[in-house]
N, C-alpha and C positions, 0 to 999 in steps of 0.2 A: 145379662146385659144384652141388650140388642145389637145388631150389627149396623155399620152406618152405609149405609147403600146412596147416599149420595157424595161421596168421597171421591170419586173419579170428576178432575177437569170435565165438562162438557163443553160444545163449541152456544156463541151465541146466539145462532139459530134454531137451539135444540136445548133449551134452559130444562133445570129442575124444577124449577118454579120461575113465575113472572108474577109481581106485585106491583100494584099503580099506584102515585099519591099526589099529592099538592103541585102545581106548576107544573104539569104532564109530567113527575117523576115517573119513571118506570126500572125497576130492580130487575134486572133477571138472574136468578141464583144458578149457575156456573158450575159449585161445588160448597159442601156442608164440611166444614172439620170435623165436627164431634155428632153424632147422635141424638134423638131429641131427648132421651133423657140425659145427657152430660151436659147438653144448651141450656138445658132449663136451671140447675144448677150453677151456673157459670155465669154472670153479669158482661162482661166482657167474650162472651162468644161473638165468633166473626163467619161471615160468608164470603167466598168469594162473587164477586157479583158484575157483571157487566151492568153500566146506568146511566142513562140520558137525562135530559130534563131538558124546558124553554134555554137555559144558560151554558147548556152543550151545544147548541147550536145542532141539532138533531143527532149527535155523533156519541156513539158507547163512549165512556172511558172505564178501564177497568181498574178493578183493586177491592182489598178487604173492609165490608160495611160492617160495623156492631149488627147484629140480630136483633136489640132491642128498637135500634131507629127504625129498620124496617118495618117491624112489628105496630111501632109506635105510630107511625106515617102514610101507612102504607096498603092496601089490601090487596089480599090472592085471589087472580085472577081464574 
């Protein structure tokens, strides 16, 4: 099994990843729980994720997004 190397909090100037999608969404992933092979396994895998959109009114707010919506929505910048 692989080691999850994106397990440590990040700040949001300094993402694991940034994903863009629909309504200037923008995901910055923050921290990975699991591994890409236990995510891929898992339906309900979550990110933690710093995300904005037109309806945040330019402002993060944080908290855990499914993996799949991201995936679904979204593309790595």
């Amino acid at each position: 099994m692989t080691k999850n190397l994106c397990n440590k909090t990040r700040k949001v100037d300094s993402p694991y990843e940034i994903w863009k999608g629909p309504a200037n969404f923008e995901w910055r992933v923050l921290r990975k729980y699991q591994n890409a092979e236990n995510e891929a396994k898992n339906e309900y895998a979550s990110w933690y994720c710093a995300v904005k959109s037109d309806m945040t009114y330019g402002e993060f707010e944080y908290g855990d997004t499914y993996v799949k919506d991201i995936k679904l929505y979204g593309v790595k910048q």
